[in-house]
Rosetta silent file (secondary structure, phi, psi, omega in degrees, C-alpha in Angstrom):
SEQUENCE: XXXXXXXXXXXXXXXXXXXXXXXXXXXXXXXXXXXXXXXXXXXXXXXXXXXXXXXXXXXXXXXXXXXXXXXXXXXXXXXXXXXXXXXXXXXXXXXXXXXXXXXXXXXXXXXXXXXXXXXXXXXXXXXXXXXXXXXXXXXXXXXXXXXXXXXXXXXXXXXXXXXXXXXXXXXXXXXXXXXXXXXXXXXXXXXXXXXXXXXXXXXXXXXXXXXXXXXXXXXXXXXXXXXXXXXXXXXXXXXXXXXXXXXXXXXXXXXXXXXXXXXXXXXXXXXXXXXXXXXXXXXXXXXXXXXXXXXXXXXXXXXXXXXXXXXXX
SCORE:     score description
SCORE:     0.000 S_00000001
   1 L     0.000  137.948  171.675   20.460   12.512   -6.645 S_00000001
   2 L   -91.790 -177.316 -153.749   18.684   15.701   -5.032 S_00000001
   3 L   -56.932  155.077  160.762   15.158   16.181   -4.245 S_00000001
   4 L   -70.956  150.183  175.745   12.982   16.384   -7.377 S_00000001
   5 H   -64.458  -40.425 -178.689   12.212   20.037   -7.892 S_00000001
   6 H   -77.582  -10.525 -179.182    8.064   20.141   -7.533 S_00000001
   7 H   -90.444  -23.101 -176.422    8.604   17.472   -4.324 S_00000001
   8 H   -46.149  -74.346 -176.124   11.533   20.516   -2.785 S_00000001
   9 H    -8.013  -80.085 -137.460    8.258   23.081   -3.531 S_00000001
  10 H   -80.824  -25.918  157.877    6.009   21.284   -2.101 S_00000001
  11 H   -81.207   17.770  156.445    7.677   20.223    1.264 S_00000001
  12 H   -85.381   -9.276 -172.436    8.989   23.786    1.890 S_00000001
  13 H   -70.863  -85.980 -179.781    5.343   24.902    1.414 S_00000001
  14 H   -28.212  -58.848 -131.970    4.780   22.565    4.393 S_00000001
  15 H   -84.548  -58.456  156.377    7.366   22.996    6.306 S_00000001
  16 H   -36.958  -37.828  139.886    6.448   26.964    6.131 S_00000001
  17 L   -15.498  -43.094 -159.526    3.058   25.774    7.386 S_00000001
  18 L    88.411  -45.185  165.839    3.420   25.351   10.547 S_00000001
  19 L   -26.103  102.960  179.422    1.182   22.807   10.450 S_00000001
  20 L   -52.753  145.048 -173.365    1.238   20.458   13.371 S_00000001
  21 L   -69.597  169.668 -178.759    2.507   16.748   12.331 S_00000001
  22 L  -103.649   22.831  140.580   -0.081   14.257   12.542 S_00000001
  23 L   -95.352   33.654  167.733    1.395   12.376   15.680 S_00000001
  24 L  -122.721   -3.410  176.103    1.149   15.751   17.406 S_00000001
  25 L  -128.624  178.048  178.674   -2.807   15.741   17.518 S_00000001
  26 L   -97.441  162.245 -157.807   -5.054   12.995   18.625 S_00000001
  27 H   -32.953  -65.612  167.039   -6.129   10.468   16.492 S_00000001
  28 H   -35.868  -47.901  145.893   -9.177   11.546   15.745 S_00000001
  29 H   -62.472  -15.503  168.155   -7.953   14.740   14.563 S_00000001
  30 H   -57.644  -56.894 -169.805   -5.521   13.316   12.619 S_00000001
  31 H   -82.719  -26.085  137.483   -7.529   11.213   11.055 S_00000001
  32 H   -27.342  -68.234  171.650   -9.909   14.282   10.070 S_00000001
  33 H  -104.668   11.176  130.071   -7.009   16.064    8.523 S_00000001
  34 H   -39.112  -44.189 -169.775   -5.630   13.578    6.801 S_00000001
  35 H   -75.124  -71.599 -149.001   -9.077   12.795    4.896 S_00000001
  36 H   -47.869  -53.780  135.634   -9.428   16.015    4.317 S_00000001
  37 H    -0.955  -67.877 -175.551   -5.945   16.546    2.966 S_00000001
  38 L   -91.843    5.985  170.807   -6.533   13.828    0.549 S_00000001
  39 L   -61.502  105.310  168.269   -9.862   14.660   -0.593 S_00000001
  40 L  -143.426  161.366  175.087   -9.495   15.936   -3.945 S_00000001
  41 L   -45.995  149.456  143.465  -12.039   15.554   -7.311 S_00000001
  42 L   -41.309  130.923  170.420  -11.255   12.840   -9.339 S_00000001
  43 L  -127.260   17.329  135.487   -8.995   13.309  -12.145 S_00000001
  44 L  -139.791  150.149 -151.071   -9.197   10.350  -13.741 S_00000001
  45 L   -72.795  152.071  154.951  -12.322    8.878  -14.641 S_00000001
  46 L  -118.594 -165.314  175.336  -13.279    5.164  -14.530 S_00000001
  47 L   -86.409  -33.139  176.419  -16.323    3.339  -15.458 S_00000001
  48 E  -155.259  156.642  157.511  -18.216    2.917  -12.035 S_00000001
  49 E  -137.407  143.122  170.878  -17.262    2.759   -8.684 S_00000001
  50 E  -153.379  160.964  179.383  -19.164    1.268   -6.302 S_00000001
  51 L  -109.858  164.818  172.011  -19.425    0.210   -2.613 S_00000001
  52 L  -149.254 -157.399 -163.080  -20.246   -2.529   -0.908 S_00000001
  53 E  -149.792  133.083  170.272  -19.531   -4.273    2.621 S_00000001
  54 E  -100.194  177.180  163.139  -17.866   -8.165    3.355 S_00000001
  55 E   -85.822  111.835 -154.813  -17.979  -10.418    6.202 S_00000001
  56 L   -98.439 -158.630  178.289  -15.173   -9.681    8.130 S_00000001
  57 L   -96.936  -10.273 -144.590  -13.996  -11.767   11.493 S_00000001
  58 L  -144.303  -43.202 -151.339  -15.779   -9.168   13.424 S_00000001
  59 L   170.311 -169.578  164.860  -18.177   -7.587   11.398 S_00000001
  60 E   -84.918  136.296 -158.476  -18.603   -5.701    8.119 S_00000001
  61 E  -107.483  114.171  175.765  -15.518   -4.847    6.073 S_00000001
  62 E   -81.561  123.935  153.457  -16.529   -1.336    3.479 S_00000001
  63 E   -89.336 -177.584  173.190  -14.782   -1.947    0.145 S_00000001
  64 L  -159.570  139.162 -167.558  -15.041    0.440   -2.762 S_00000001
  65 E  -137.447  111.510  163.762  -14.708   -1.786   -5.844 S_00000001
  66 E   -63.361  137.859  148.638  -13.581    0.495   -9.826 S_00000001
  67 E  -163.748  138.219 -144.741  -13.654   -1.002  -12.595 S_00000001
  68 L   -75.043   10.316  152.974  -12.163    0.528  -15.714 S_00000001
  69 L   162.861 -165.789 -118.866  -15.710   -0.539  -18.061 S_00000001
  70 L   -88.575  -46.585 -173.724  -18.338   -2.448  -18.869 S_00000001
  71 L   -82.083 -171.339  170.807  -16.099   -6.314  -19.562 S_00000001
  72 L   -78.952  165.872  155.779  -14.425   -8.537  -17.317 S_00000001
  73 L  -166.501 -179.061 -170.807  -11.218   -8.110  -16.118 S_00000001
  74 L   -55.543  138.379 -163.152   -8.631   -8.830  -13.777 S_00000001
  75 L  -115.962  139.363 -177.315   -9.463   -8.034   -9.978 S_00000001
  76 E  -146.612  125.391  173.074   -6.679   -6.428   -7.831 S_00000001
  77 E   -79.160  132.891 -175.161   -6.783   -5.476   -4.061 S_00000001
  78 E  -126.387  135.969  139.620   -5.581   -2.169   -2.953 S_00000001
  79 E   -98.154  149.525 -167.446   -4.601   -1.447    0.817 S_00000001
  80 L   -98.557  159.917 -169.063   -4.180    2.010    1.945 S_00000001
  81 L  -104.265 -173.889  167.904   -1.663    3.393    3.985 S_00000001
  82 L   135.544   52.420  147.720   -1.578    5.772    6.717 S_00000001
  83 L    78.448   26.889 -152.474    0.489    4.140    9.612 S_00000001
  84 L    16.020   30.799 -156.671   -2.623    1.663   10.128 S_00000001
  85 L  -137.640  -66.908 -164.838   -3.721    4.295   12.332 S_00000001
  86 L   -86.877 -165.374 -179.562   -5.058    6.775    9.447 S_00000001
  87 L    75.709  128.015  158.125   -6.687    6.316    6.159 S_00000001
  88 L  -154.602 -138.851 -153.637   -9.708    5.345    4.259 S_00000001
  89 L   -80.130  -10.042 -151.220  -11.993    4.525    1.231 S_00000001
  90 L  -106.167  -49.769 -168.050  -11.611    8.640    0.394 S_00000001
  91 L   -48.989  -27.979 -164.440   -7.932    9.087    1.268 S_00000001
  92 L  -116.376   11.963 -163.414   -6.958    6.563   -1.367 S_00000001
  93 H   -73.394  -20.936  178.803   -9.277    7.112   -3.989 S_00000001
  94 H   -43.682  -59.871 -171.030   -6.919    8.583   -6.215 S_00000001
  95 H   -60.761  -40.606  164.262   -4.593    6.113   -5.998 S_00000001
  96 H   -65.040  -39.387 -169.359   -7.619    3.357   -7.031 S_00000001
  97 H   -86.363  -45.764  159.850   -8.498    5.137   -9.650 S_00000001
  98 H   -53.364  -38.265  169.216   -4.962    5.133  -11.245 S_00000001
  99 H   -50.203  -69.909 -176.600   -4.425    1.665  -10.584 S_00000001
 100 H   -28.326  -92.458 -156.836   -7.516    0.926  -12.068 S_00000001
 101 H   -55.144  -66.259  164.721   -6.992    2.625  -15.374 S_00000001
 102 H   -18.667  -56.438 -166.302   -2.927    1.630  -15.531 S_00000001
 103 H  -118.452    1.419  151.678   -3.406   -2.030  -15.191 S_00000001
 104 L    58.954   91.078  179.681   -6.872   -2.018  -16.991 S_00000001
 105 L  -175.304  113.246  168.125   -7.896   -4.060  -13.946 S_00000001
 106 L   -32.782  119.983 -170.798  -11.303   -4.137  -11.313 S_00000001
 107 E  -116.873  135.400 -174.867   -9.554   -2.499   -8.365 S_00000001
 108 L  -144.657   81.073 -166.199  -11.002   -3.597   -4.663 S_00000001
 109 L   -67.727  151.110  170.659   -9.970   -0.763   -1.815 S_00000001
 110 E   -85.774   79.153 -170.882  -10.224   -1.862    1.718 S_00000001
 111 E   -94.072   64.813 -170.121  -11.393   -0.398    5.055 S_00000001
 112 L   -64.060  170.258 -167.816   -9.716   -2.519    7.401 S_00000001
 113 L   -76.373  137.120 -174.387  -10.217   -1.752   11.125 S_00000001
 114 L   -85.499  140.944  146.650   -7.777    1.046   12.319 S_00000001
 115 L  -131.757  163.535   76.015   -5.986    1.325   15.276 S_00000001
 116 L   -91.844  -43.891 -158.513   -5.547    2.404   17.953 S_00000001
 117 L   -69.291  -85.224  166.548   -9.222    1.442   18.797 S_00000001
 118 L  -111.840   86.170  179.186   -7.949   -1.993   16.903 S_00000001
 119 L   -69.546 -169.914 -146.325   -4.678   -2.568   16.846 S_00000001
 120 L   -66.877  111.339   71.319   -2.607   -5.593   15.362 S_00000001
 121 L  -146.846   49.402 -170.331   -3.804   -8.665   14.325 S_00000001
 122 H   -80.635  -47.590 -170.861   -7.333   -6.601   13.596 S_00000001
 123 H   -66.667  -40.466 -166.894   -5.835   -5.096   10.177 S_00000001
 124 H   -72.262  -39.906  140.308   -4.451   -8.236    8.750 S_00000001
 125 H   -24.111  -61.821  174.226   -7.187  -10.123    9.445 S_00000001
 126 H   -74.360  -30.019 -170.926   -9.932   -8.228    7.930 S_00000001
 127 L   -84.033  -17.921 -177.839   -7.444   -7.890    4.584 S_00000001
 128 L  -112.652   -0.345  148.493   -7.466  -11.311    4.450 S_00000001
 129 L  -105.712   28.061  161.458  -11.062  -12.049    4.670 S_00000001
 130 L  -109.428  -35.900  178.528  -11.689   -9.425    1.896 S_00000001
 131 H   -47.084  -29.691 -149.210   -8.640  -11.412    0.153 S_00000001
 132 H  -124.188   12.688  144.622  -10.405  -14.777    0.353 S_00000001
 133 H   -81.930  -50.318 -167.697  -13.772  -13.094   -0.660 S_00000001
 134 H   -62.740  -31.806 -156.927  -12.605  -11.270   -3.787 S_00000001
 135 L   -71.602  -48.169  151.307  -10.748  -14.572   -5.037 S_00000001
 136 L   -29.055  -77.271 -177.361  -14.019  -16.428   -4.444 S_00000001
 137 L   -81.173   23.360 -165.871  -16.164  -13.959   -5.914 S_00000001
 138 H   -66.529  -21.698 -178.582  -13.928  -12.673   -8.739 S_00000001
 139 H   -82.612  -29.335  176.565  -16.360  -13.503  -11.912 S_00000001
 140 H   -98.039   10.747  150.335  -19.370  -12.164  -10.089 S_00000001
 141 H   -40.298  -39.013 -135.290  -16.831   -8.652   -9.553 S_00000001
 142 L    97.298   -4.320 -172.780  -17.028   -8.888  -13.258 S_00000001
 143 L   -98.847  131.765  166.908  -13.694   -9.936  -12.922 S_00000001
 144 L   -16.808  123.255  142.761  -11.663  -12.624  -15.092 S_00000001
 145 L   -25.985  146.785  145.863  -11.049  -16.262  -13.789 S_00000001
 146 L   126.459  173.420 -173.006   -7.883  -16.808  -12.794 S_00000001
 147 L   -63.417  109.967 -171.021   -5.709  -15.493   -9.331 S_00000001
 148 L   -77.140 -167.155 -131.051   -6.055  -11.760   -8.430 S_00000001
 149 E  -139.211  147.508  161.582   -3.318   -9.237   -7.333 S_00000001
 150 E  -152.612  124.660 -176.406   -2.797   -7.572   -4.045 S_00000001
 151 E  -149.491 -179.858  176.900   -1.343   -4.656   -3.127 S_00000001
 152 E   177.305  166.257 -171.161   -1.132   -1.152   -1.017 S_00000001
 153 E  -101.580  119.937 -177.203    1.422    1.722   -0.104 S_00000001
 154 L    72.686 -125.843 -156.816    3.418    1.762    3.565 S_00000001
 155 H   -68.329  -28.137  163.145    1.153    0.315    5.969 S_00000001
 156 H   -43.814  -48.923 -155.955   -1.085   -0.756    2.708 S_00000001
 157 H   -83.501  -52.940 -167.233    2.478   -2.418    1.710 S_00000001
 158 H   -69.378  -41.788 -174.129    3.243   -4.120    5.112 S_00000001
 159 H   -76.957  -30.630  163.855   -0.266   -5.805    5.070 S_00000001
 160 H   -63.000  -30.858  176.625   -0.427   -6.857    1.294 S_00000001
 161 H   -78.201  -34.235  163.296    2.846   -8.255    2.040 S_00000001
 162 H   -38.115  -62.969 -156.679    1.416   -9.862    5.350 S_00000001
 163 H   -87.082  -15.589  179.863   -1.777  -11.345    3.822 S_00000001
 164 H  -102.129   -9.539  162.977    0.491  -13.358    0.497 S_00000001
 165 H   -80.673  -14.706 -178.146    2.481  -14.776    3.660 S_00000001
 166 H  -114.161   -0.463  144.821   -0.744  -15.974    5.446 S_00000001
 167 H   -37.633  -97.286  156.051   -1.997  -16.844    1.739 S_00000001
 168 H    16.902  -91.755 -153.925    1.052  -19.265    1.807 S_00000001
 169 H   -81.581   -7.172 -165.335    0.434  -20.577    4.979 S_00000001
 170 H   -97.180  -36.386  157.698   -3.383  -20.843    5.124 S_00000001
 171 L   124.167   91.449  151.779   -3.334  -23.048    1.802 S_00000001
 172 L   112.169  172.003  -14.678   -5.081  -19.873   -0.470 S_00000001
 173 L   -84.996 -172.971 -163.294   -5.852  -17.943   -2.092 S_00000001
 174 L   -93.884  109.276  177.933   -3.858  -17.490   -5.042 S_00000001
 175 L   -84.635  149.428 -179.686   -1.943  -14.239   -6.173 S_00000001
 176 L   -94.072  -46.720  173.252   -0.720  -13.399   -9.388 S_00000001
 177 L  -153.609  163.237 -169.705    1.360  -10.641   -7.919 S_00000001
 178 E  -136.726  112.225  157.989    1.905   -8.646   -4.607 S_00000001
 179 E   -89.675  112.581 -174.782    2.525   -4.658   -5.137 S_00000001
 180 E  -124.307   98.020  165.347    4.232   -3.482   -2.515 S_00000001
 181 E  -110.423  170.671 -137.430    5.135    0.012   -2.299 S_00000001
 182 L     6.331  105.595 -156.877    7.469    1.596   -0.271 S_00000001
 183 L  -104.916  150.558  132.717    6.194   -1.009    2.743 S_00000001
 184 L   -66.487  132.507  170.496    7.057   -1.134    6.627 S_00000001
 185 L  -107.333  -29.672 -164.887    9.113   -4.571    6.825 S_00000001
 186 L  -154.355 -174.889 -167.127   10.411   -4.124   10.166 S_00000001
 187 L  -128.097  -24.247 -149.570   10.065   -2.224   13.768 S_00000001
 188 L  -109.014   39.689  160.310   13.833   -1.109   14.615 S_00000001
 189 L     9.902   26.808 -173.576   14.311    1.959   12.775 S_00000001
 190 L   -96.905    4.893 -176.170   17.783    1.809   12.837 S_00000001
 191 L   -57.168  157.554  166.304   18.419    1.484    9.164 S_00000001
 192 H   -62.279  -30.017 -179.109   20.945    4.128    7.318 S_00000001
 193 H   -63.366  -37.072  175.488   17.463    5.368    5.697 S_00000001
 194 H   -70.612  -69.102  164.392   16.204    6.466    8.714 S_00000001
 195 H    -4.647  -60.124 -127.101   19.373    7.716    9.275 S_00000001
 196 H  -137.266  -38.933 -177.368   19.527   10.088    6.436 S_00000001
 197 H  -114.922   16.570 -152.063   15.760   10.595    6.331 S_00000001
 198 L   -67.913  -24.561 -149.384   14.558   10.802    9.709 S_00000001
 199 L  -151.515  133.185  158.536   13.298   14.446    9.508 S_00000001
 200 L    84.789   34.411  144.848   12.189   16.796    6.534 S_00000001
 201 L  -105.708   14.368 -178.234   10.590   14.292    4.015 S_00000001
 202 L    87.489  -81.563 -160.349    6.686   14.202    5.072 S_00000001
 203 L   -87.225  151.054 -164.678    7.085   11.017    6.832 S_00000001
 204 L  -143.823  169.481  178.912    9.783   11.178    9.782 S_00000001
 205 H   -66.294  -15.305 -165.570   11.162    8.645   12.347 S_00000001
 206 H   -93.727  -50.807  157.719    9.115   10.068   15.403 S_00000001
 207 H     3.140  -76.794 -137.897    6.146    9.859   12.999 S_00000001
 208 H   -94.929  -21.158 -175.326    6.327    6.202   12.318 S_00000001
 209 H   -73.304   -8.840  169.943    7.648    5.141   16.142 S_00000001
 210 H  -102.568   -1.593  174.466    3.676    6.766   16.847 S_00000001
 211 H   -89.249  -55.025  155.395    2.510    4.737   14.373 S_00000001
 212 H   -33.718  -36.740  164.764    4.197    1.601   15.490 S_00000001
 213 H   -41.826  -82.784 -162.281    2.534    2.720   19.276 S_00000001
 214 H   -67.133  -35.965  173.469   -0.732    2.786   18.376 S_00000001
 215 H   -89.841  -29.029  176.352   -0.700   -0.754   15.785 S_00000001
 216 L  -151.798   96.050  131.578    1.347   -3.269   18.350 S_00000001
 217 L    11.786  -70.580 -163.190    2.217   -2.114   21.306 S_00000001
 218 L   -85.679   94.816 -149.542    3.495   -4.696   22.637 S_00000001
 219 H   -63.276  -40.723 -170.724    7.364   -4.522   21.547 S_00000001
 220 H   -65.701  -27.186 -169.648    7.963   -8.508   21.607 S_00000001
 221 H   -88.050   10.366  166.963    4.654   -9.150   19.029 S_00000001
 222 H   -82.694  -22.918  162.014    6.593   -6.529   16.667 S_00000001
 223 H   -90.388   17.801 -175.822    8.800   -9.650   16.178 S_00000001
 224 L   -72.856  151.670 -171.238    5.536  -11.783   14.667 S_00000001
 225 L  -108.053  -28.765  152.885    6.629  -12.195   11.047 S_00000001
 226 L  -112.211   76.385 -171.379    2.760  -10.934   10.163 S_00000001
 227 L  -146.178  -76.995  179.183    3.485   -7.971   12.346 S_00000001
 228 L  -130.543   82.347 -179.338    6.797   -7.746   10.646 S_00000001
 229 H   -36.582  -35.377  161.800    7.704   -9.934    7.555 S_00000001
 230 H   -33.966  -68.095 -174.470   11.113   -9.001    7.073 S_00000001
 231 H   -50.848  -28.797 -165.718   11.569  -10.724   10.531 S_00000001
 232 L   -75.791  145.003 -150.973   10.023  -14.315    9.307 S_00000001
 233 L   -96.333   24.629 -150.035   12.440  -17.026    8.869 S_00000001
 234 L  -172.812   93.533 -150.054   10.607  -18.092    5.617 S_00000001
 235 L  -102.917  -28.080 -161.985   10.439  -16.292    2.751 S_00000001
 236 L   -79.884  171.870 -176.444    9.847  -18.928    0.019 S_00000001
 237 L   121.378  -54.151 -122.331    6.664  -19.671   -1.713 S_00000001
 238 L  -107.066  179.984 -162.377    5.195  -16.210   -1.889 S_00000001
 239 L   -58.577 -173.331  157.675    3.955  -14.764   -4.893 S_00000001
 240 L   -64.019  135.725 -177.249    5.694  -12.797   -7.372 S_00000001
 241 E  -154.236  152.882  175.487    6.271   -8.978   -6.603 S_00000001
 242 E   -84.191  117.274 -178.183    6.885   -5.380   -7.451 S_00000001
 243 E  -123.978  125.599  160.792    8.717   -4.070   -4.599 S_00000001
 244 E  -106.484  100.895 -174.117    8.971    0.124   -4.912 S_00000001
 245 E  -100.073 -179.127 -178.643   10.842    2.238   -2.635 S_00000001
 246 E  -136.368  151.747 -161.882   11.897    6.089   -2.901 S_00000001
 247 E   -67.596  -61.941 -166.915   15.317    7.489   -2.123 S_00000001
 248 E   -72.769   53.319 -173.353   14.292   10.691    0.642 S_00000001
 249 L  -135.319  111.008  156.266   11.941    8.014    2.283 S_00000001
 250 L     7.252  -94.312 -176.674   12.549    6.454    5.722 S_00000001
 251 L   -46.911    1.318 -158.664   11.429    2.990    4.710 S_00000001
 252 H   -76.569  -16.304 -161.432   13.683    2.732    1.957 S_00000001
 253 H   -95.510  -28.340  176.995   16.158    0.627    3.030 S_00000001
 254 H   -82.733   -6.602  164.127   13.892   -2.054    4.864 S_00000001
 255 H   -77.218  -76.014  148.607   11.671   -2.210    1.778 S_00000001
 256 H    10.238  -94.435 -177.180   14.717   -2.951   -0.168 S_00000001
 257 H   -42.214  -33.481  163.709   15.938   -5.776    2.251 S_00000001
 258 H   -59.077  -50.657 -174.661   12.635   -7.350    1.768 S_00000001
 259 H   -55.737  -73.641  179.661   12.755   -7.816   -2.160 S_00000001
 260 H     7.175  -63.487 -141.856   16.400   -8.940   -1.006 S_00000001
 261 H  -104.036  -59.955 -174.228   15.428  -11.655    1.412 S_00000001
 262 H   -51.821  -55.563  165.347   12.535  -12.580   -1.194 S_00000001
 263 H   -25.286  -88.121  160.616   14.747  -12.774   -3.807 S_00000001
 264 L   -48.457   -1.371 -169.177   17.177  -15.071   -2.214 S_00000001
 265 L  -103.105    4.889 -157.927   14.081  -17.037   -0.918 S_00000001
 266 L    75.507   43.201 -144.847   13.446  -17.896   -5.033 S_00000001
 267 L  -148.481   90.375  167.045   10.566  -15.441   -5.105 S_00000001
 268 L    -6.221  142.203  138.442   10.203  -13.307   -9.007 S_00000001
 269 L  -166.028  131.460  153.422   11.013  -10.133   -7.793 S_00000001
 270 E  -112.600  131.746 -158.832   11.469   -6.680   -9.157 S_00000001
 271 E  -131.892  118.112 -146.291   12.765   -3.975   -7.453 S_00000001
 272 E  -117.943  113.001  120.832   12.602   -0.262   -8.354 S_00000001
 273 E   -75.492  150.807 -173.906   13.925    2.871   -6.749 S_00000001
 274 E   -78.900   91.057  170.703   12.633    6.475   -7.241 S_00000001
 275 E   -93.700  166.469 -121.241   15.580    8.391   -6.464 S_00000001
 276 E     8.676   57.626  157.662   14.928   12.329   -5.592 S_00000001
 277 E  -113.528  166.804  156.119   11.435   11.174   -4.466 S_00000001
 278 E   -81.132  176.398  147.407   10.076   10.785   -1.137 S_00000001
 279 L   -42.369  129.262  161.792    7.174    8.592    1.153 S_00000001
 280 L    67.433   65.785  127.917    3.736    8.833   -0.861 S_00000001
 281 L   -67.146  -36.753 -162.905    5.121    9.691   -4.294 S_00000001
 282 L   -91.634    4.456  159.340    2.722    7.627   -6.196 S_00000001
 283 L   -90.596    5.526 -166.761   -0.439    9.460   -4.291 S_00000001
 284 L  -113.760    3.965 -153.825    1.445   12.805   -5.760 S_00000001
 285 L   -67.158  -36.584 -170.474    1.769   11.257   -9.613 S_00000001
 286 L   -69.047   -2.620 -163.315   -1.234   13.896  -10.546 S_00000001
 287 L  -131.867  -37.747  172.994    1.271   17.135   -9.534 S_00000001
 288 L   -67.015  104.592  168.991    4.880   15.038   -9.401 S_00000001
 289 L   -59.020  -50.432 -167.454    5.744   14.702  -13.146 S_00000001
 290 L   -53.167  -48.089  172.102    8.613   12.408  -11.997 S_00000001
 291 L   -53.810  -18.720  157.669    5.735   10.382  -10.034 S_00000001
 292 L   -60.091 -122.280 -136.407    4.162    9.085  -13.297 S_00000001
 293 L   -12.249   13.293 -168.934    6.980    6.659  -13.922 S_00000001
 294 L  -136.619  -56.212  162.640    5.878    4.935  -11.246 S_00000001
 295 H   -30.387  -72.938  166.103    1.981    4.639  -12.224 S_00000001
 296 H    -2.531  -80.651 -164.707    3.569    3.451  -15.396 S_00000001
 297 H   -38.264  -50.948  179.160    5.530    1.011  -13.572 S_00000001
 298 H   -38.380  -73.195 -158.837    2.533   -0.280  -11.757 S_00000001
 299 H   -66.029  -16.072  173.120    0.406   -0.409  -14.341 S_00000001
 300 H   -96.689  -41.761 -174.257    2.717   -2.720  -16.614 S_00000001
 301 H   -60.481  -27.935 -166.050    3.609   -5.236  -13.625 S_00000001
 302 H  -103.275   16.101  131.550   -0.043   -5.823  -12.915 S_00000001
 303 H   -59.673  -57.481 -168.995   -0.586   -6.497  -16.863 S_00000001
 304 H   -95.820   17.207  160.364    1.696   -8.851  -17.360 S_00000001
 305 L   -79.746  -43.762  154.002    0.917  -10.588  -13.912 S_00000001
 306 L   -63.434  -36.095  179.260   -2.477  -10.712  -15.114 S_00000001
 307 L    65.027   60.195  153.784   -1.428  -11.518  -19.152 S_00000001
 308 L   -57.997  128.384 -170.954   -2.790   -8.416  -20.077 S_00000001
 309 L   -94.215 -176.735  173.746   -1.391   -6.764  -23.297 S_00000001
 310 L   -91.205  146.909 -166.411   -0.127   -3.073  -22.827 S_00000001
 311 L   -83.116  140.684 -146.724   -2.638   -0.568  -24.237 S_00000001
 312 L   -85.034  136.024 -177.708   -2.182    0.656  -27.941 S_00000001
 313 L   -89.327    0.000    0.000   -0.487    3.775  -27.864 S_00000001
């Protein structure tokens, strides 16, 4: 299928730019215009948002916790993407706030430790002692009894998928479902997706090999299974899951192979591609018409994972 027309637009706009990539400045700067980049007003409202801070292995963990009104409801963890290296509570707010409303569900973003400054196991860690707070604490969220949700986009995707494998193995907590969109799975970038997508989609192959730098180093601990899940010889067990990928996207094919391997491991799983979307569609849903179907999508799996009815039309 070719590119959707408003995703052509907007990466010749870019492209036309100029614009240095963000593995062409140093972190710091990166990580500047990226928030800034993703700053935008809210456009869609919830009932409150508010922050607060956990007990992390380290320290304090910042959350930002929505929730679409006043009763309880179902509490679902969002991780944010950006390469672990970018990204925060502002970059993703959008994306919280859609969930939130979609899935009628107490949404609870994360601000695990970045790296470079703390690379891998710092992120996984910290997601999973916000994991094993909210699950604790979900009725005094405001949130329903019963197992929450966890989920996040790219690097957001590789650690929600990370944290229901160390679920698994840690004996808890419980998930109702693991949203995983487009995720890193794996380290060898050798995929036909890469192939095909290496260059001229927003996210590129040199991109994510500086991303991969800066969270593990170390090339043999890129074959840890919560480094890179794909890689773990053990699949079964893990929750149920929404796996999304996009056609023009790097990752698409190693996202893919995960529901695959999950699949075959006995593990619910549905598995949707966007084709002529890219990386980051579903942060682009308010300007991508095409990119709604995919709130949608969201927004039904984490209903009926929850047993949630669908909202009266």
């Amino acid at each position: 299928m070719p590119l959707e027309s408003v995703t052509a637009e907007i990466l010749a706009l870019m492209a036309e730019s100029g614009a240095p990539a963000f593995n062409e400045l140093p972190v710091t700067e990166g990580r500047a215009i990226y928030t800034e980049s993703q700053s935008v007003p809210p456009t869609v409202e919830v009932y409150s948002v508010e922050d607060a801070v956990v007990d992390g292995p380290v320290g304090g963990i910042p959350v930002r916790i929505y929730r679409p009104h006043a009763e309880p409801a179902p509490v679902h963890m969002h991780l944010h993407g950006g390469g672990w290296v970018l990204g925060n509570l502002v970059t993703h707010d959008a994306d919280c706030r859609e969930i939130c409303v979609a899935a009628d569900c107490i949404v609870v973003a994360v601000d695990y430790r970045l790296a470079p400054e703390h690379p891998f196991p710092a992120a996984p860690e910290d997601c999973y002692a916000v994991a094993c707070w909210a699950s604790a604490l979900d009725t005094e969220l405001g949130g329903k009894p019963g197992p929450i949700s966890i989920g996040g986009d790219s690097a957001g995707g590789n650690l929600a998928a990370v944290v229901a494998m160390m679920a698994r193995d840690r004996n808890g907590p419980e998930f109702a479902l693991q949203l995983l969109l487009y995720p890193i799975t794996e380290p060898s970038m050798n995929s036909v997706s890469y192939q095909e997508n290496a260059e001229g989609y927003l996210l590129t192959k040199t991109m994510m090999t500086w991303f991969w730098d800066h969270y593990c180093p170390d090339i043999e601990q890129r074959n840890n299974p919560l480094v890179s899940p794909l890689l773990a010889s053990d699949l079964s067990g893990l929750p149920p899951a929404l796996v999304i990928t996009a056609e023009f996207d790097p990752l698409r094919d190693e996202g893919e192979a995960y529901a695959e391997r999950m699949q075959a491991a006995g593990v619910e799983v549905e598995l949707r591609r966007f084709d002529g979307l890219i990386h980051a569609f579903f942060s682009m849903a308010g300007v991508i018409g095409a990119a709604r179907e995919g709130v949608n999508l969201v927004g039904s799996a984490l209903r009926r994972a929850h047993g949630l009815d669908e909202p009266q039309q």
